[in-house]
C-alpha positions in Angstrom: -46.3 55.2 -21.2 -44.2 52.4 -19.4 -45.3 49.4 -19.2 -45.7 47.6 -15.1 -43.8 44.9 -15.4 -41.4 44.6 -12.2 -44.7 43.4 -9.8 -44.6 40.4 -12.0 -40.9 39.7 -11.9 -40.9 40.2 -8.1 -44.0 37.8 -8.2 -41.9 35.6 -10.8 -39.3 35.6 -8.2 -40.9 34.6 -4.4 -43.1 31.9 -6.6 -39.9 30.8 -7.3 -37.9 30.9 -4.3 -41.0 29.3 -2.4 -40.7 26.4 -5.0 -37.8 26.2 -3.7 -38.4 26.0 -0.2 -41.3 23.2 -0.4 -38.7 21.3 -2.2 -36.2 21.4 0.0 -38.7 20.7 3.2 -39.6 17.5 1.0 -35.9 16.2 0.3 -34.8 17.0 4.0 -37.5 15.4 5.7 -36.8 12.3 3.7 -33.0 12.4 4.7 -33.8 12.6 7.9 -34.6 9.4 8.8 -30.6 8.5 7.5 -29.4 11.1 9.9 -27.1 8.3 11.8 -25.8 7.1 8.0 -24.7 10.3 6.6 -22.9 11.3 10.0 -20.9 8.2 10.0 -19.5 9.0 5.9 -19.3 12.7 6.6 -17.0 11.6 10.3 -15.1 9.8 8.1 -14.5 12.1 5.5 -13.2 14.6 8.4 -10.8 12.2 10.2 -9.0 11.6 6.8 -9.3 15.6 6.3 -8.0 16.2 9.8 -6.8 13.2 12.2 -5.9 15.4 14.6 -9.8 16.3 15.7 -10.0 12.4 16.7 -6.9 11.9 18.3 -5.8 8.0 18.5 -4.7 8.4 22.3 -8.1 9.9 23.5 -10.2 6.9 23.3 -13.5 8.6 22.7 -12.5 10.8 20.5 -13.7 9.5 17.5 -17.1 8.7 19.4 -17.2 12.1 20.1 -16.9 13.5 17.1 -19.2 11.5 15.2 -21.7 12.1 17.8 -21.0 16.0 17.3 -21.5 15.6 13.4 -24.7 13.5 13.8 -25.7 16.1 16.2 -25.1 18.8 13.6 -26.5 17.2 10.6 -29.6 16.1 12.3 -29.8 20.1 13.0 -29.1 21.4 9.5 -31.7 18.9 8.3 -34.3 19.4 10.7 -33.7 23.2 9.5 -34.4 22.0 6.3 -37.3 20.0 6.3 -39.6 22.8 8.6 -37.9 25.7 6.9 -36.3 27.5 10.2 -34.2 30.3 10.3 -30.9 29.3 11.0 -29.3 30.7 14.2 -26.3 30.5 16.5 -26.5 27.2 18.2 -25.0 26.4 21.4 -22.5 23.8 20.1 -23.5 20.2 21.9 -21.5 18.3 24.6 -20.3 16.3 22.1 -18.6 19.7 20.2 -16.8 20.9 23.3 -14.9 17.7 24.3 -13.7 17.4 20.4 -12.4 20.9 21.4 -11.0 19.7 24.6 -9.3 16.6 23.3 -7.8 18.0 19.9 -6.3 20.4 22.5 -4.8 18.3 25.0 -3.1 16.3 22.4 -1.7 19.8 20.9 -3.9 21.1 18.4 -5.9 23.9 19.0 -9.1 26.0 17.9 -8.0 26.4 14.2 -7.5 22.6 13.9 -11.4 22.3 15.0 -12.5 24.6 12.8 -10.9 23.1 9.9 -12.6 19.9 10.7 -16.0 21.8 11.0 -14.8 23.6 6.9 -13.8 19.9 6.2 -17.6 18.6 7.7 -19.2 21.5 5.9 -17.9 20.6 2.7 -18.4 17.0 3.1 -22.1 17.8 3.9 -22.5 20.2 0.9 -21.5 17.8 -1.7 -23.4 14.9 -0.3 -26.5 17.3 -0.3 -25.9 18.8 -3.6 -25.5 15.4 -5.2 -29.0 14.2 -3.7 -30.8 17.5 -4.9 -29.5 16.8 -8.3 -30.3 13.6 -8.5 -34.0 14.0 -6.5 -35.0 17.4 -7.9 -36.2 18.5 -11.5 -33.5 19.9 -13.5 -35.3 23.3 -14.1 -35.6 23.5 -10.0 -32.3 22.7 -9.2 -30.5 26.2 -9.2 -33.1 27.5 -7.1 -33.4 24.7 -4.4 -29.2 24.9 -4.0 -29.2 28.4 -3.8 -31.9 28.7 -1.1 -30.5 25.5 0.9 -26.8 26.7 0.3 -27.4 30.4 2.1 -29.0 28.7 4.9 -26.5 26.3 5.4 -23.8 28.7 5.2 -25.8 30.4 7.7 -25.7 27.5 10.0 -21.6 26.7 9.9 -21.6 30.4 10.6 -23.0 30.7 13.3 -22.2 27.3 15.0 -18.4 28.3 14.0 -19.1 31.6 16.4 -20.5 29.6 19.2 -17.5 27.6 19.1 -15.0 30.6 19.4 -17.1 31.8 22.1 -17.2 28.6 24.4 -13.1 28.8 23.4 -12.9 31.5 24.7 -14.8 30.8 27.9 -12.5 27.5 28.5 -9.5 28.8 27.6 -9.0 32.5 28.3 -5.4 32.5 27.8 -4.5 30.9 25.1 -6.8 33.5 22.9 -8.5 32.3 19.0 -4.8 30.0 17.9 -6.2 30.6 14.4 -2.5 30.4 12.4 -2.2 27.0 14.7 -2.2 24.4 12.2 -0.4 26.6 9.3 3.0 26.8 12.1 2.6 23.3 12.7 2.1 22.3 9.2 5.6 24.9 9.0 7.2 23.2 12.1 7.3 20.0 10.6 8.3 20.9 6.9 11.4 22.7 8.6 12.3 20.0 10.8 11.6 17.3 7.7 14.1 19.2 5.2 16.0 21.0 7.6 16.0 24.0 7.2 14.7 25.1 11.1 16.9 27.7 12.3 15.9 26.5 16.0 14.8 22.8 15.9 14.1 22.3 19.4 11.2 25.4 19.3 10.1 23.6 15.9 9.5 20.0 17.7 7.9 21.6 20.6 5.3 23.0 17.9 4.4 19.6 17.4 3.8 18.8 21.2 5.6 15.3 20.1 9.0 14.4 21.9 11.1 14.3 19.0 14.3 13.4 21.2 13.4 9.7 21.5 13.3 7.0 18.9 10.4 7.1 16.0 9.6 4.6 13.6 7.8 6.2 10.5 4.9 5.4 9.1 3.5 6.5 5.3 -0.2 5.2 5.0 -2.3 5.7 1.8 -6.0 3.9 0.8 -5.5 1.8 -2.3 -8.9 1.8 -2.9 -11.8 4.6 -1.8 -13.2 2.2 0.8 -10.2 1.6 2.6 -10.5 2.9 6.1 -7.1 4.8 7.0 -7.8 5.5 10.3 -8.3 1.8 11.2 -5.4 0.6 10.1 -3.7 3.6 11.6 -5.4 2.2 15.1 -4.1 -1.3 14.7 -0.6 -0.5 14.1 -0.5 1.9 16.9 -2.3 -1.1 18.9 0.4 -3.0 18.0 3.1 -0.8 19.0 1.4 0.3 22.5 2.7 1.4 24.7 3.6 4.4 22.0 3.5 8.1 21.0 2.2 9.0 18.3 1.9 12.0 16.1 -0.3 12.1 12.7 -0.2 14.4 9.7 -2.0 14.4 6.3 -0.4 15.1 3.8 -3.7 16.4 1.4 -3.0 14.3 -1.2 -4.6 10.9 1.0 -1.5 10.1 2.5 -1.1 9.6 6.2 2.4 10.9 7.6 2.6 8.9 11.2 6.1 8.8 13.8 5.6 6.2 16.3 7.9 7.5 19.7 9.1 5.8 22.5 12.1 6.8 25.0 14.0 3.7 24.6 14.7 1.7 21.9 11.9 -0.7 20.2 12.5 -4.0 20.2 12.3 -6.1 17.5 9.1 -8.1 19.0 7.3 -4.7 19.0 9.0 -3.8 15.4 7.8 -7.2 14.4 4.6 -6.8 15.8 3.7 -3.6 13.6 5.2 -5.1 10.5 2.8 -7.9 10.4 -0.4 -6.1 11.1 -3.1 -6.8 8.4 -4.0 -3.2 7.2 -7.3 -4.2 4.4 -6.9 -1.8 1.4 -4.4 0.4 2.7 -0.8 0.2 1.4 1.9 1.0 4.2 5.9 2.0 3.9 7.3 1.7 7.1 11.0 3.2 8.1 13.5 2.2 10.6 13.7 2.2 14.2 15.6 5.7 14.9 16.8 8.2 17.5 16.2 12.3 17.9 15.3 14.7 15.2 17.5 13.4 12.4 16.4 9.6 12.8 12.8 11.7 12.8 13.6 12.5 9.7 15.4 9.9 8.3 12.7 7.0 9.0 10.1 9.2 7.2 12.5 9.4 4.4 12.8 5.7 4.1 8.8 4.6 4.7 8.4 7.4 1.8 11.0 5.5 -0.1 9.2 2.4 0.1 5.3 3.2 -0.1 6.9 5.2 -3.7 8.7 1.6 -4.6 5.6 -0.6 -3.5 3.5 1.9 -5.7 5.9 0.9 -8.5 3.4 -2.5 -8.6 0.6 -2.8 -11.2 -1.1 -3.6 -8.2 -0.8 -2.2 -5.1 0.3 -4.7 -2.0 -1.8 -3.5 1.0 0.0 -4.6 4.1 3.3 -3.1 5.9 6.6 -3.0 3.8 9.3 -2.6 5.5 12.4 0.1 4.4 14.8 -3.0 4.4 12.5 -5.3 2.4 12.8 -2.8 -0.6 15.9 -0.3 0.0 17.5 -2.2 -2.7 15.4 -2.5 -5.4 14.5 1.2 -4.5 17.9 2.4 -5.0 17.8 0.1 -8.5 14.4 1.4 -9.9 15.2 5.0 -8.9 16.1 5.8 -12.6 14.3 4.2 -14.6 11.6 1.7 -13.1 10.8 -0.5 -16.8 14.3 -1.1 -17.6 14.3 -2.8 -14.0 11.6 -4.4 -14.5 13.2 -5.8 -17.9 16.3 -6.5 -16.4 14.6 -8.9 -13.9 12.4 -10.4 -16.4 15.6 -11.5 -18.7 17.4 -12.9 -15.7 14.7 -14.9 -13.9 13.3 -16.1 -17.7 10.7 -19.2 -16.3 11.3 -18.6 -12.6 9.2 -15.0 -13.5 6.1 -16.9 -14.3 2.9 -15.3 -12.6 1.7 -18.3 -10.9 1.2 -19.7 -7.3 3.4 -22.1 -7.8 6.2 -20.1 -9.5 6.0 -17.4 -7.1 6.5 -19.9 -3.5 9.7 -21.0 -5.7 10.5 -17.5 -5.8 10.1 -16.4 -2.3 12.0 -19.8 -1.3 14.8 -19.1 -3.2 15.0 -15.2 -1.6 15.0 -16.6 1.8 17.4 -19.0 1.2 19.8 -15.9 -0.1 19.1 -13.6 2.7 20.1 -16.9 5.0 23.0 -17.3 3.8 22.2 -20.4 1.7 21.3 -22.5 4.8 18.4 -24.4 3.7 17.5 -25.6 7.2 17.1 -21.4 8.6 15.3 -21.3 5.1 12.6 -23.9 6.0 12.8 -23.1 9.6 11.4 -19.7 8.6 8.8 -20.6 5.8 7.5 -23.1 8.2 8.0 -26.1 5.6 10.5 -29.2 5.5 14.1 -28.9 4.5 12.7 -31.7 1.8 10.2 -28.9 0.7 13.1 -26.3 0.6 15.5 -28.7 -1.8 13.1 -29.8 -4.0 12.0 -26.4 -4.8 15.4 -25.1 -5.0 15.9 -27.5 -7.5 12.8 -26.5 -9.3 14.2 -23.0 -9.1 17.3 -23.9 -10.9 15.6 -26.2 -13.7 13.8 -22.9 -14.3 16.7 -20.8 -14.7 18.3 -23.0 -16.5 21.5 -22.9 -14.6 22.3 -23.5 -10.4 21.4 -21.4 -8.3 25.0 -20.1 -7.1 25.8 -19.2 -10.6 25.5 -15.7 -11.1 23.8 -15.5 -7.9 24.4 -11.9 -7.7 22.1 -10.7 -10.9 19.9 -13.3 -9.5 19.2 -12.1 -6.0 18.8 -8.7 -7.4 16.7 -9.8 -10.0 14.5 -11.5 -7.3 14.4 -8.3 -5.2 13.2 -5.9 -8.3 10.6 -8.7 -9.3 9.6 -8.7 -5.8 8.8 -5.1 -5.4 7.6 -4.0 -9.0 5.6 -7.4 -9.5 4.5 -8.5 -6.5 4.3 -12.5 -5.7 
């Protein structure tokens, strides 16, 4: 005779999925009192997935969408902690004029919907990572499983609302959902090329590729740099100014500054000298139309890559001319540059305070043209200043300055690049 034993599996199995639930009532309802907190890190985490849901000419688009997150998290958590059957949620005020700016400065549906995926994951690992370390080991699989379907529930059903309102505010322009994939395509083609009709690629961008762009190539040096504000005060520093953003998913910020005239050098000036905290920035030329679209990204490419080069980073703008030289020389082979400088600048080379003013003296006075009065002029010291420590520098070397100036000034610009003051 067989033996009754699925009652007590089934048993086995709501005693444990119950567990479950009481478990995840008791971490949510002790989250939710850091409801504000966790929006703000998740917000962040969804700019730097996708800057174009918080676009940097819609002043309150950032305060919108964190306040949409924080609306949503408070939600999923309050789901949690008295165990509610998720539903399709009307999505808050908040939600619908994310939609409406992301869409006014040319993105679409898709592009909000990937920042809800990007939110959603964000969410997920934070959550996970608390269960795992809150929870008994033997409870964990159970306690993600049951929050997990619930959650996915919730994204669901919020990500239907969404389409819905879309819908409703947009009737012609239907769901957009390969938006950000032509784009993304749009701007590849236009960066190498190959576009068989530019003009209808730049008009995918809803960014007037005609007038002149300076490139930008952003990345964080360190996980708690904040992209996005140095993004905003560079483009303060440019304003009046275009702009158009791209990630690259690798961390790096792709960013064209546009106006219809030429820059001046004030305003160039201006954006070279912002202070951008733990974020390392290559910055191209001033160019016109498509190909100096592409050719300034080139060149801030070339230089965050060179300024990389360093042991460590140098946060700040670098401009394309302060390194196109030593980029060209270290594009082979990066330590024999490195050696090269090290042989010819012998003492001068020394990592020290004083040692490196010497060095950055004796660069100006080169790119001046050996006038030591533009030299102090422009390091804001006395011509005194300037000759004594040119003759430092040359005690150093062992030899004048003039001699073999050439290896010298190159010497100076690799050190400068790959080493750093």
């Amino acid at each position: 005779m067989q033996s009754e034993v699925v009652p007590d599996v089934v048993n086995t199995a709501e005693l444990a999925v119950a567990a479950a639930g009481i478990e995840v009532q008791r971490l949510a309802r002790a989250l939710l009192r850091h409801t504000t907190e966790i929006a703000a890190d998740v917000t962040k985490s969804v700019v730097e997935a996708v800057p174009e849901v918080a676009p940097l000419d819609i002043p309150d688009s950032l305060a919108a969408l964190g306040e949409s997150t924080e609306h949503n998290i408070g939600a999923i958590l309050s789901m949690f902690a008295f165990d509610a059957v998720p539903t399709a949620i009307e999505p808050p005020a908040a939600t619908l004029r994310t939609l409406q700016g992301t869409i006014s400065a040319g993105g679409d549906l898709a592009t909000v919907l990937r920042a809800f995926r990007a939110g959603h994951a964000a969410v997920w690992e934070r959550w996970s990572t608390y269960v795992q370390r809150e929870t008994e080991s033997a409870l964990v699989p159970n306690v993600l499983a049951y929050s997990s379907k619930r959650l996915f529930a919730y994204i669901d059903g919020a990500c239907e609302q969404l389409v819905t309102r879309h819908r409703e505010l947009y009737p012609n322009r239907g769901d957009q959902q390969a938006g950000p994939r032509s784009r993304q395509a749009a701007l590849a083609a236009l960066l190498d090329g190959s576009a068989a009709d530019e003009r209808a690629a730049a008009d995918e961008l809803a960014y007037d590729v005609h007038g002149y762009h300076v490139a930008l190539v952003l990345a964080p040096a360190a996980a708690s740099a904040n992209v996005r504000e140095a993004l905003g005060a560079l483009v303060a520093a440019a304003s009046p100014v275009r702009t158009f953003t791209h990630t690259s998913g690798d961390g790096r910020w792709f960013v064209w500054l546009g106006w219809d005239v030429a820059p001046t050098p004030q305003v160039l000036r201006a954006v070279a000298t912002v202070a951008t905290d733990g974020v390392v920035v290559g910055m191209g030329a001033a160019a016109s139309g498509i190909r100096g679209f592409r050719r300034s990204h080139a060149q801030a490419l070339e230089t965050l890559r060179t300024v990389q080069l360093r042991p460590t980073a140098l946060t700040g703008v670098t401009q394309h001319c302060e390194v196109e030289l030593a980029a060209v020389l270290v594009a082979g082979n990066a330590d024999r540059s490195r050696r090269y400088a090290a042989e010819r600048l012998g003492l001068l080379g020394a990592r020290d305070e004083s040692t490196a003013r010497l060095r950055e003296t004796l660069r100006v006075f080169f790119a001046t043209g050996g006038s030591q009065k533009q030299t102090a002029s422009r390091l804001s010291v006395h011509a005194k200043t300037v000759a004594y420590r040119l003759a430092r520098a040359e005690e150093l070397l062992g030899h004048p300055v003039y001699r073999h100036r050439t290896e010298v000034e190159v010497a100076l610009l690799i050190d400068h690049a790959l080493a750093g003051p």
